[in-house]
C-alpha positions in Angstrom: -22.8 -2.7 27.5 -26.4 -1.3 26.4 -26.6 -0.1 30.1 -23.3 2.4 29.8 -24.1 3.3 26.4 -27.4 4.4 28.0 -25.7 6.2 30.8 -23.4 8.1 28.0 -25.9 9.1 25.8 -28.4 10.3 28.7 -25.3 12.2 30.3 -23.5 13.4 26.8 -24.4 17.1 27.6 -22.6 16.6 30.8 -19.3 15.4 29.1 -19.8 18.1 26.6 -19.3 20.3 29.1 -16.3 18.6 30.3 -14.9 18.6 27.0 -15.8 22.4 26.6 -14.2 23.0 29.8 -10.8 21.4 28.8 -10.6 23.0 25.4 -11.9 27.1 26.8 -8.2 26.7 28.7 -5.6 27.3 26.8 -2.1 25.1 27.2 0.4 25.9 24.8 3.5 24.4 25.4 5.4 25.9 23.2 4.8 29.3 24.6 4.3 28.3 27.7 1.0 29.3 28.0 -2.4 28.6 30.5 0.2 25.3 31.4 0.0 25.2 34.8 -4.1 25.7 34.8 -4.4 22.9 32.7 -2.0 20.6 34.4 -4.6 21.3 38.2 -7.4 21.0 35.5 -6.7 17.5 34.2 -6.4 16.7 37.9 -9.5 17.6 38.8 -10.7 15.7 36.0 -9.2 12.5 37.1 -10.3 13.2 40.7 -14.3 12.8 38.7 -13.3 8.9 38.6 -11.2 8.7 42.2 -7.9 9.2 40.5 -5.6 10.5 43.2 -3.3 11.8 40.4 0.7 12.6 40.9 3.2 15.0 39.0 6.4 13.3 37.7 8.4 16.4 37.8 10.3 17.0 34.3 12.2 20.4 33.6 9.3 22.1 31.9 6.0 20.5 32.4 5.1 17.9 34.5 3.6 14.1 33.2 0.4 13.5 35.2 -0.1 10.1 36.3 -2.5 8.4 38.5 -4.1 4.7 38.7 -7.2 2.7 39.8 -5.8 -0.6 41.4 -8.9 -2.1 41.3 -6.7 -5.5 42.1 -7.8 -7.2 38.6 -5.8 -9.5 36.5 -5.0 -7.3 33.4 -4.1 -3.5 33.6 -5.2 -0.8 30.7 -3.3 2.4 30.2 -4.5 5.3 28.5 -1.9 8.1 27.1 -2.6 10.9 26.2 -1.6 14.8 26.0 -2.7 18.1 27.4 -0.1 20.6 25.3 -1.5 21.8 22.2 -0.5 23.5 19.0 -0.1 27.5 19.3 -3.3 29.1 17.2 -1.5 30.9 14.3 -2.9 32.0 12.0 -5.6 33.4 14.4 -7.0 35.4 11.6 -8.0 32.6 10.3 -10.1 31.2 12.8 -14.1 31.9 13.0 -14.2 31.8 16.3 -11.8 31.8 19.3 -9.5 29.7 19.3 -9.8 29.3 23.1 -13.6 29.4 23.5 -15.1 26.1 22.3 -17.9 27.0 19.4 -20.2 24.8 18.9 -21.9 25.1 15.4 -23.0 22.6 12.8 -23.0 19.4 15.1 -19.3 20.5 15.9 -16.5 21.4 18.7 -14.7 24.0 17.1 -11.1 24.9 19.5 -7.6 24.6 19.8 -6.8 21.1 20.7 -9.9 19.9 20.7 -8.9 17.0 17.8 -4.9 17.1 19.1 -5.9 15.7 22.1 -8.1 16.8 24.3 -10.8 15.5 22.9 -9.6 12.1 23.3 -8.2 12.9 26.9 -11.6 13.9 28.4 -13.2 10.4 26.2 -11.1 8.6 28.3 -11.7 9.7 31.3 -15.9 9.7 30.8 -15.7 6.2 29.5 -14.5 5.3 33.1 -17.0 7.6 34.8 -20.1 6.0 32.8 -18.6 2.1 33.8 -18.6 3.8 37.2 -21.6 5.0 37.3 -23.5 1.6 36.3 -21.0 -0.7 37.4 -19.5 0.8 40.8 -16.1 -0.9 39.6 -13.9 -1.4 36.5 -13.3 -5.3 35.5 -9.6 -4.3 35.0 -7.1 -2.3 36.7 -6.4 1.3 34.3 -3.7 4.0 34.6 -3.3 7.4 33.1 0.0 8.9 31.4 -1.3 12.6 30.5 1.7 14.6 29.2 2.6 18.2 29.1 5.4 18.7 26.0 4.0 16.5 23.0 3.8 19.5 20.7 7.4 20.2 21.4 8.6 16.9 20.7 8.0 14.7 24.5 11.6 15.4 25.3 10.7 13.9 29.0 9.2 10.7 27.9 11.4 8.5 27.8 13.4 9.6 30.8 9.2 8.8 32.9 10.0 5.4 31.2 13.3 4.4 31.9 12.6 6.1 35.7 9.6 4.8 36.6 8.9 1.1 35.0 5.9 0.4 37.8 4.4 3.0 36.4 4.4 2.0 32.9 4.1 -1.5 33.9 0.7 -2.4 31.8 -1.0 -5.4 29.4 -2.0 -2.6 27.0 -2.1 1.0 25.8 -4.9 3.2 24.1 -3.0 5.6 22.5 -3.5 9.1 22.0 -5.8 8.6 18.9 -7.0 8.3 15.4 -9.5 9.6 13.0 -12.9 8.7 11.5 -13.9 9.4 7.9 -16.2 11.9 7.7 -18.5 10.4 4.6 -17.7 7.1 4.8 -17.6 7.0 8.7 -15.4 4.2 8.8 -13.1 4.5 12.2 -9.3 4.6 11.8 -7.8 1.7 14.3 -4.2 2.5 14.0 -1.3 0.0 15.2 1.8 2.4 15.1 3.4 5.4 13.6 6.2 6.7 11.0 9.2 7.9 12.7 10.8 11.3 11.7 14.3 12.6 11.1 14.1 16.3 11.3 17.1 18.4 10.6 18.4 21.5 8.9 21.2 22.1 6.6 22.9 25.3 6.4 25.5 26.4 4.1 27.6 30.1 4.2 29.3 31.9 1.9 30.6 35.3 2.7 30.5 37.1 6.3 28.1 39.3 5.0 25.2 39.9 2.2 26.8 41.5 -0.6 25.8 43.5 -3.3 24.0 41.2 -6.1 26.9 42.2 -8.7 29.9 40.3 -6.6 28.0 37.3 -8.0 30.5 37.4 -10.4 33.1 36.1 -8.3 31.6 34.9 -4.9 30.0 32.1 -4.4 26.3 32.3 -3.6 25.4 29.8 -0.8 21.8 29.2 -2.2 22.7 28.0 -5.0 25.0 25.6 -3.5 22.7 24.3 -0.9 19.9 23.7 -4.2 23.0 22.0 -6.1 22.9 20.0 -2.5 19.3 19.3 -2.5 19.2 17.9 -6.0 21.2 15.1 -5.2 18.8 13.8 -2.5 15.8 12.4 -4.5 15.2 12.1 -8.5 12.3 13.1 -10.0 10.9 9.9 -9.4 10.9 10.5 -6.0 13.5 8.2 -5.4 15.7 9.0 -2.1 19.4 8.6 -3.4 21.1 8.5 -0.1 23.1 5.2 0.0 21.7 2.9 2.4 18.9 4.5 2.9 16.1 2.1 2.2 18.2 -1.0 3.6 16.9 -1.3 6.9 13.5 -1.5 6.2 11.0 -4.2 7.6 9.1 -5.8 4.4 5.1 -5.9 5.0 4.1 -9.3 6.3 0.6 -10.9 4.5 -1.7 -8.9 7.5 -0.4 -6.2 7.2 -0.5 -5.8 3.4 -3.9 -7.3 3.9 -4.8 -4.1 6.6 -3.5 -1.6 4.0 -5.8 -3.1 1.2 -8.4 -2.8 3.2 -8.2 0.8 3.7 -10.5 3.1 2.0 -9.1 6.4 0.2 -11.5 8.6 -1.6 -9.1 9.8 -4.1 -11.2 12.3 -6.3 -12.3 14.1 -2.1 -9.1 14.4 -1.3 -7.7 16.0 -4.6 -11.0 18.2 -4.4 -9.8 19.1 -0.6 -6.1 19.7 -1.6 -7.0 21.5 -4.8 -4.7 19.0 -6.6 -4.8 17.3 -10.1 -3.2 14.4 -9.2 -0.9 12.7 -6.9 2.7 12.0 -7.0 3.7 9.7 -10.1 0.1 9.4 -10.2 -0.2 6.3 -7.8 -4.0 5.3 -7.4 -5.4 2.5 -5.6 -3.5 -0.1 -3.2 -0.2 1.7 -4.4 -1.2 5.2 -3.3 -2.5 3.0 0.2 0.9 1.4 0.5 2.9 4.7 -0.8 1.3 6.5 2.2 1.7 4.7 5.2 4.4 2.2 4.5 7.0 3.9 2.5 9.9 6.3 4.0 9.5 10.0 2.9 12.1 13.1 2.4 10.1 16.6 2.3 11.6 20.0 2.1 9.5 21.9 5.3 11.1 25.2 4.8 14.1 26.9 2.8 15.2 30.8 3.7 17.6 32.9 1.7 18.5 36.4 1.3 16.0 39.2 0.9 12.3 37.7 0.7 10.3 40.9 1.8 8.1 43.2 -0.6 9.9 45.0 -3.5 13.2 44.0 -4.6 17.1 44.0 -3.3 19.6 42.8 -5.1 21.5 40.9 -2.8 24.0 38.2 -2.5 23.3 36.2 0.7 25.4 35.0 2.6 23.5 31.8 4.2 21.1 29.5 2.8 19.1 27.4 5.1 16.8 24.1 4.2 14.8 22.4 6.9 14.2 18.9 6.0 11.8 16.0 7.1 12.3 12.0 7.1 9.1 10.2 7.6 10.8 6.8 8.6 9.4 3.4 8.4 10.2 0.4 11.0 13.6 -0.7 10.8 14.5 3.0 10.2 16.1 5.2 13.1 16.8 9.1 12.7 20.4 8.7 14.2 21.2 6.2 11.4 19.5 8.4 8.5 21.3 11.6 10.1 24.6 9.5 9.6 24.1 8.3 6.0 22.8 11.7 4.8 26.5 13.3 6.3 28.2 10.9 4.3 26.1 11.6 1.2 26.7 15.6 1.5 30.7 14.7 1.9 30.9 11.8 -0.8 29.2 14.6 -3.5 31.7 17.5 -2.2 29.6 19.1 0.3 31.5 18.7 3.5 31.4 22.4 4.1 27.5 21.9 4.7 26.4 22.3 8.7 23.6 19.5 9.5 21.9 20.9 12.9 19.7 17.8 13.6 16.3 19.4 15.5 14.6 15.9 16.7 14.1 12.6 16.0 11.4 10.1 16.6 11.7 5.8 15.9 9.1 4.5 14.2 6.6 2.3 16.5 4.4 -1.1 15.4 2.1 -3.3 17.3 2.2 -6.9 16.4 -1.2 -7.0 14.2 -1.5 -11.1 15.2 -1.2 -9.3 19.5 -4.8 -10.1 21.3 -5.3 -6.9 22.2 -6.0 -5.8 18.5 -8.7 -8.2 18.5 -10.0 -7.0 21.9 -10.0 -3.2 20.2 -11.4 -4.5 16.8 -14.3 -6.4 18.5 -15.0 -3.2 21.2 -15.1 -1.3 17.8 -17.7 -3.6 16.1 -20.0 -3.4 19.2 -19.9 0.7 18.7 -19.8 1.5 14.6 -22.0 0.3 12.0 -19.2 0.6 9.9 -15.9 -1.6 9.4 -13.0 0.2 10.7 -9.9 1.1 8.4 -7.0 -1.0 10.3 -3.8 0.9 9.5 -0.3 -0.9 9.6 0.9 3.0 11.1 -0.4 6.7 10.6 1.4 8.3 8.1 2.6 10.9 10.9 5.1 10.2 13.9 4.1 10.1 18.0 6.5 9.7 20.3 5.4 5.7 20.9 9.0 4.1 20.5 9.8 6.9 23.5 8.1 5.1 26.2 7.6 1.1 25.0 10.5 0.8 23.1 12.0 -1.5 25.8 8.8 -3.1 26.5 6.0 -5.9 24.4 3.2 -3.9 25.6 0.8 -3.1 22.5 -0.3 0.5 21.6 -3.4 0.7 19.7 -4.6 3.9 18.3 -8.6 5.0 18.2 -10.2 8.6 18.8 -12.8 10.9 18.8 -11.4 13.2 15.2 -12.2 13.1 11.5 -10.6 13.2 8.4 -11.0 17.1 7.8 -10.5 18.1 12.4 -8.0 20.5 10.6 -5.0 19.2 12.7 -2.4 21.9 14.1 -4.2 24.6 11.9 -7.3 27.3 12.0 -10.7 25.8 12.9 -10.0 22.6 14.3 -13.0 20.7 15.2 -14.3 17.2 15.9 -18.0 16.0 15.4 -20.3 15.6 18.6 -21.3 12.3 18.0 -17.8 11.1 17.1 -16.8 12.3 20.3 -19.6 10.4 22.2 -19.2 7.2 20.3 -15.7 7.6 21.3 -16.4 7.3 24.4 -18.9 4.2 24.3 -15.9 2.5 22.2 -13.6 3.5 24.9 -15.9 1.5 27.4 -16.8 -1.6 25.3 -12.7 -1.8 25.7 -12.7 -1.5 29.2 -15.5 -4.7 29.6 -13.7 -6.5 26.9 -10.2 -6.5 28.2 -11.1 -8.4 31.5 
């Protein structure tokens, strides 16, 4: 490989550029925004490695997909996304959010981390085999999507619809992180599910005046009476049933989660926090954050919560609420037991709206393909990577493979502090061109 890592690192302005290129246009799913630009512009990047890419229509954006049959034993696919987060708060940011800034040995844009940045990696790792090789030793396909950031409501549908096309040995998967002091790469293996879903409770048709409190009902206190009976304050979820389904760790991958490495005292610094919940430290805080179900209040709105005062009595309270799930775990299953908790303590009257929902995902840690990634990865990094059981956030994985054995590992070009879905995202330059060399070592060890 010393060859294409001397092809990527003489030609690492060049796919600079390429990355700059991708993150100066915008795509916003969520507002629809600079969409259809960047759907012809991830074409035209695909077309830089004789990709003769195709729309798969969906009803918002489309799911760009293209191949190179090179007519090899084992295929390789690479997914990825080209929707990003919207930039608020853009007063925030230090520079545009939509003009890549490079400063301090840093990409600084929207997306850049979430996923571009990743996205274009994958596409110059086969470009730089290219270049010194002429051909790939395996057969690789490319599922970009257009609606990640609102929730890949298509994805499954491109999966049940089109099996050839997902027909693979393997996936790279979006991606993961890299410490930013300890520079130990994150090789994930799968993902939390999520539950997400708000409760509403009414009282009267209309605000009143603060003084019928006397003798109507206020629906935020209600809904808090509500809330109170979902966890202790031992952050125990009190829903029954709720922890029953869950997969026990097996020995590897209690052994992966040991292996971890958590600066405690940086991140407490970063998040201006004492401590952390029940003051877990070590392998528990490890195990507590990627293998243990979660239930976080996101949001809560109530009557009048502008400047100055009103006494009011509202007449709606709302809550939106967040299930981090772990394998075994489905949303439509927690959705169920949490109605039949709010009816067993007497509130029946309170509306569940359920948003979205995403099934955990996990790759067999014993699959070969973890060792193929692991050993790419050593032939890269100085460093050991961090081999996580799952992220402790959710990807719409179980979307596309749940029907499948195909193994989805997770590696990218971010850090620890790329400032994910908020101001001043960034990735570092050289983790963005070792990503790329890791991305290739995969391709040559795969055959």
């Amino acid at each position: 490989m010393d060859k294409v890592f001397q092809y990527i690192d003489e030609h690492a302005e060049q796919y600079l550029d390429w990355l700059v290129e991708a993150c100066n246009q915008p795509s916003v799913s969520a507002q629809n925004l600079g969409m259809t630009e960047m759907k012809e512009l991830v074409k035209r990047f695909l077309s830089k490695v004789g990709v003769e890419s195709e729309e798969i229509e969906t009803e918002k954006y489309p799911i760009i997909y293209g191949e190179l049959d090179n007519q090899k034993e084992r295929t390789l696919t690479f997914y990825n996304h080209y929707d990003v987060q919207p930039d608020d708060p853009i007063e925030e940011w230090l520079s545009d959010p939509f003009k890549a800034d490079i400063r301090d040995g840093k990409v600084f844009a929207r997306g850049v981390a979430d996923n571009k940045g990743n996205l274009i990696a994958r596409i110059c790792a086969v470009h730089a085999y290219q270049q010194v090789y002429g051909e790939l030793p395996i057969n690789v396909k490319f599922i970009f999507e257009g609606e990640e950031e609102v929730g890949s409501p298509h994805l499954a549908l491109f999966a049940d619809k089109f099996p050839e096309k997902l027909k693979t040995d393997a996936i790279i998967w979006e991606g993961g992180t890299r410490g930013v002091e300890d520079k130990r790469l994150n090789v994930g293996l799968g993902v939390k599910g999520i539950c997400y879903l708000e409760l509403v409770c009414r009282g009267a048709r209309t605000d009143l005046h603060s003084s019928e409190a006397a003798i109507i009902e206020n629906p935020a206190w209600r809904l808090i009476w509500a809330l109170n009976t979902l966890k202790d304050k031992e952050e125990n979820i009190l829903i029954d049933g709720f922890y029953d389904d869950i997969k026990p760790l097996s020995e590897k991958e209690s052994e992966f989660i040991r292996s971890m490495h958590v600066d405690e005292e940086r991140m407490k610094e970063l998040y201006g926090i004492k401590a952390f919940l029940k003051n877990v430290t070590g392998d528990e805080l490890k195990e507590v954050l990627t293998a243990e179900p979660t239930c976080t209040i996101c949001g809560i709105s109530s009557g009048y919560t502008g400047e100055g005062s009103k006494t009011v009595l509202p007449s709606v309270a709302k809550v939106k609420l967040d299930f981090r799930l772990v394998p075994n775990q489905t949303p439509e299953r927690i959705a169920k037991l949490l109605r039949e908790h709010l009816d067993k303590h007497g509130f029946e009257d309170i509306e569940i709206i359920q948003s979205h929902g995403i099934h955990p995902f996990n790759t067999d840690p014993e699959d070969m393909f973890v060792n193929v990634v692991l050993d790419s990865v050593a032939e890269v990094y100085d460093e050991k990577p961090v081999v996580l059981r799952n992220l402790a956030g959710s990807s719409p994985m179980y979307k596309m493979l749940k029907n499948t054995d195909i193994p989805a590992v997770q590696i990218g070009v971010a850090n620890q502090q790329s400032n994910y879905h908020a101001p001043n995202e960034n990735i570092f330059i050289d983790d963005y061109i070792q990503g790329i060399k890791v991305t290739s070592s995969v391709i040559k060890n795969f055959r």
